[in-house]
C-alpha positions as CSV (number, residue, x, y, z in Angstrom):
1,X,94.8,65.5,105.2
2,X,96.1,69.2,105.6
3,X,97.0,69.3,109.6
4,X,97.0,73.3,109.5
5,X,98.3,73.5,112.4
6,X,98.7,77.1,114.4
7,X,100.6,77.3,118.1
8,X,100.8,80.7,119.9
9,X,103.0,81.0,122.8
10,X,103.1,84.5,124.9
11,X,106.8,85.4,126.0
12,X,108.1,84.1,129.2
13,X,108.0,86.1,132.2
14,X,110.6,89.3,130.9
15,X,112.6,91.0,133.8
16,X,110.2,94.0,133.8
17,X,107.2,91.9,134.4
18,X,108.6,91.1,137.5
19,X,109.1,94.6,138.6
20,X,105.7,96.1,136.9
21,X,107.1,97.6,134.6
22,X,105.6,99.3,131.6
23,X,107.0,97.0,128.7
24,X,106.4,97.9,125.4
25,X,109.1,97.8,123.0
26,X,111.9,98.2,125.4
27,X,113.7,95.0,125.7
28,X,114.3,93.4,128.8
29,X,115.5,89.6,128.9
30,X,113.7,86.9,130.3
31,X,114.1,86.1,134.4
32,X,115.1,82.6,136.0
33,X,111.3,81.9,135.8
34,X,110.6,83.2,132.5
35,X,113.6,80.3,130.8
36,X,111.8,78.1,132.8
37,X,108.4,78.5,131.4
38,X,109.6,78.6,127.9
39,X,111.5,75.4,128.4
40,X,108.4,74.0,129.9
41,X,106.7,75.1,126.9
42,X,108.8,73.4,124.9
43,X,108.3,70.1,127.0
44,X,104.9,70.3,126.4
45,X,104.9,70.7,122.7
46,X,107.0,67.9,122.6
47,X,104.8,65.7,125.2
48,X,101.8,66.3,122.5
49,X,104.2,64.9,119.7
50,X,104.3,68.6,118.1
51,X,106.3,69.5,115.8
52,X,106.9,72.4,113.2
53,X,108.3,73.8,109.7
54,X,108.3,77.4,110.1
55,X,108.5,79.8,113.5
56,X,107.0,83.6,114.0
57,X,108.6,86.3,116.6
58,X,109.0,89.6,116.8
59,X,112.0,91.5,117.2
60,X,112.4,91.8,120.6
61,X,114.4,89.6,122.3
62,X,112.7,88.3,125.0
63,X,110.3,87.0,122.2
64,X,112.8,85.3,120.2
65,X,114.8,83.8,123.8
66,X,111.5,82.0,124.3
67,X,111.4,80.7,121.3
68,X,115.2,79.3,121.2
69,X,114.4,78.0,124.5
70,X,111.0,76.0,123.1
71,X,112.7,74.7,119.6
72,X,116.2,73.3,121.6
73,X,113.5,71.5,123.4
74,X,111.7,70.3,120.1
75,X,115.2,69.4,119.2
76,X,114.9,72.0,116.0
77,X,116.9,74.1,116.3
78,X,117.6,75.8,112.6
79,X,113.7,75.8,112.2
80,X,112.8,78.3,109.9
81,X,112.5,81.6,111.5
82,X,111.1,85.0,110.4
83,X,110.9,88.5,112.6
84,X,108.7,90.9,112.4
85,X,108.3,94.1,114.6
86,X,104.3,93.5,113.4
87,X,104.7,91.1,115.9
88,X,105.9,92.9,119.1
89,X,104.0,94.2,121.9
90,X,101.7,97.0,121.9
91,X,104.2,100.1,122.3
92,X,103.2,101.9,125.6
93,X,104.9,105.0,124.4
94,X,105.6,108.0,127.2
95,X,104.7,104.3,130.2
96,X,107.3,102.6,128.8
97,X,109.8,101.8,131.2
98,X,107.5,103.3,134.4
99,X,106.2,101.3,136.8
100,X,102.5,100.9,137.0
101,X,101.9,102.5,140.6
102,X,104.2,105.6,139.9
103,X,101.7,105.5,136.6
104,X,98.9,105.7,138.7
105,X,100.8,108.6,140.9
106,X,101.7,110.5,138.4
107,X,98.3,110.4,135.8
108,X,95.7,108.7,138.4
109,X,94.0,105.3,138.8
110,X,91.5,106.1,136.4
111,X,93.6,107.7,133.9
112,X,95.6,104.7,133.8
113,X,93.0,101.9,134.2
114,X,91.6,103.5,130.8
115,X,95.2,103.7,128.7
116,X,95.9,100.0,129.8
117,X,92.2,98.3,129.3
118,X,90.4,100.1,126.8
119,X,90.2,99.1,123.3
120,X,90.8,102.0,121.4
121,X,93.0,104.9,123.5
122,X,96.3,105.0,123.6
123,X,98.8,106.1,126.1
124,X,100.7,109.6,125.0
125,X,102.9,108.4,122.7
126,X,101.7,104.8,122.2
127,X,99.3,102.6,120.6
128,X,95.9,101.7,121.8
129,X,94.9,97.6,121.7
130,X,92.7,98.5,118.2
131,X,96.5,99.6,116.9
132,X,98.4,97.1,118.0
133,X,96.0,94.9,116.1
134,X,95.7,97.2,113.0
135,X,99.7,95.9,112.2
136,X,99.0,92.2,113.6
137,X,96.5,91.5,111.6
138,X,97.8,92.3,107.7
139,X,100.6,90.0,108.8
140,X,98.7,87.1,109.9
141,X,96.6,87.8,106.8
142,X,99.8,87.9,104.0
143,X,102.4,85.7,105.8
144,X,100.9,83.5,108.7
145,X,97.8,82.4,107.3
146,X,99.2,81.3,103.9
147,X,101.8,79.3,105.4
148,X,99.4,77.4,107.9
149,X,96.6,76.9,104.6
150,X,99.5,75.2,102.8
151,X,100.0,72.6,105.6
152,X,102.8,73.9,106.8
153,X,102.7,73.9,110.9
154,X,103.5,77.0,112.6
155,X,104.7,78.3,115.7
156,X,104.6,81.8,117.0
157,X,106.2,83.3,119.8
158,X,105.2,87.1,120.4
159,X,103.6,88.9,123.2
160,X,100.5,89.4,125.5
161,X,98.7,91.7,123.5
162,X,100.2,90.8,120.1
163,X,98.8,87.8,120.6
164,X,95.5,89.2,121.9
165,X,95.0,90.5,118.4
166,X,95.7,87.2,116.7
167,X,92.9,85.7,119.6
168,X,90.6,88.3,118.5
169,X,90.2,87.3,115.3
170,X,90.7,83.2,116.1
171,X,87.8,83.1,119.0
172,X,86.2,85.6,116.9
173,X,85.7,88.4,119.7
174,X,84.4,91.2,120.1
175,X,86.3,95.0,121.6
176,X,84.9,94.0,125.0
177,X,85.2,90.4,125.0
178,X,88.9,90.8,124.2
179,X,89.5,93.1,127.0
180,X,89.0,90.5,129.7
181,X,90.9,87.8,127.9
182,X,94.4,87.5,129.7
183,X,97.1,85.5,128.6
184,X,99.1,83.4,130.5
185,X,103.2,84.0,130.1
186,X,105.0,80.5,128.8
187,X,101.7,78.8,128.0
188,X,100.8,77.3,124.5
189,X,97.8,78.1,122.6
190,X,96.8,75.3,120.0
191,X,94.8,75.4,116.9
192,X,93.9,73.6,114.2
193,X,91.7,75.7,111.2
194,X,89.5,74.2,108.9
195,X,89.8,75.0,104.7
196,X,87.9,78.2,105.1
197,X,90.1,79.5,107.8
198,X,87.5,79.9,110.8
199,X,88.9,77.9,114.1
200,X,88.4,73.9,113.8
201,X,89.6,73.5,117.6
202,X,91.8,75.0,120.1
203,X,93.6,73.8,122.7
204,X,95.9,75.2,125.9
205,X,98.5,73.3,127.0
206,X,98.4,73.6,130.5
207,X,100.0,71.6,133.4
């Protein structure tokens, strides 16, 4: 039987989480905290008995150091590994590299509050959530999906709202329902898809 196995990991904590900064593209490395949630990550793959055939990142590093981090864990190192900039975070334009409250100095709360949690409007300069997922999703279509329909398990190792695009179309939700959902840095999302694609179960690996 065809295991079709997806995992989705978010990025562990990158040194401009910890200072609230305004991410993007830019390309911090991951603090003490953030190796140690990717190593946990790992652990926990490897306490389910998970392994894999082919891994997804993005080109940013702090994507692909999580991912290094999980697979020495797996012990598989070597895996298979393909890079994508599809795959990076949502790019925060003209905010990148600010830090939220001199954002909210600068522009206001409200101004802010609208650029980072609606679905559709996009910082000056930068994509909105609805873009982010408009080059997430043709890749998950023509790369990731085939390779998870052919039985071949699959691990991906991107970003908060990268990955908010794949959960959009996994859980099936909608513009709203996607705004509240928050993912957690270092922590595994499991799923298994039936023959026609849709979401068979889904699982997060937590502590």
């Amino acid at each position: 039987m065809t295991e079709r196995l997806l995992v989705l990991v978010r990025h562990g904590q990158s040194e401009w989480n910890l200072q609230n900064l305004f991410t993007g593209w830019k390309d911090p490395g991951l603090t003490p905290l953030g190796i140690e949630e990717a190593t946990t990550a790992g652990r926990r793959l490897k306490a389910r008995g998970l392994a894999f055939d082919v891994a997804y990142t993005s080109v940013l590093n702090r994507a692909q150091e999580t991912l290094r981090l999980m697979l020495e864990e797996l012990g598989q190192t070597g895996l298979e590994e393909h890079r994508d900039q599809a795959l990076n975070e949502r790019d925060y334009g003209d905010l990148s590299g600010l830090n939220k409250d001199d954002a909210r100095k600068r522009w206001g709360e409200d101004q802010v509050h609208i650029w980072r949690r609606s679905y559709d409007v996009s910082p000056p300069g930068g994509e909105s959530l609805r873009d982010t997922g408009a080059r997430v999703w043709p890749y998950y279509l023509t790369r990731i999906l085939p390779d998870v329909m052919r039985g071949r398990r699959v691990l991906v190792s991107a970003h908060g709202n990268s990955l908010r695009s794949l959960v959009m179309v996994l859980d099936r939700l909608t513009p709203d329902q996607v705004l509240k959902l928050e993912l957690a840095t270092g922590l595994p999302l499991v799923y298994r898809l039936n023959a026609d694609t849709t979401v068979a179960s889904k699982e997060i690996l937590e502590a």
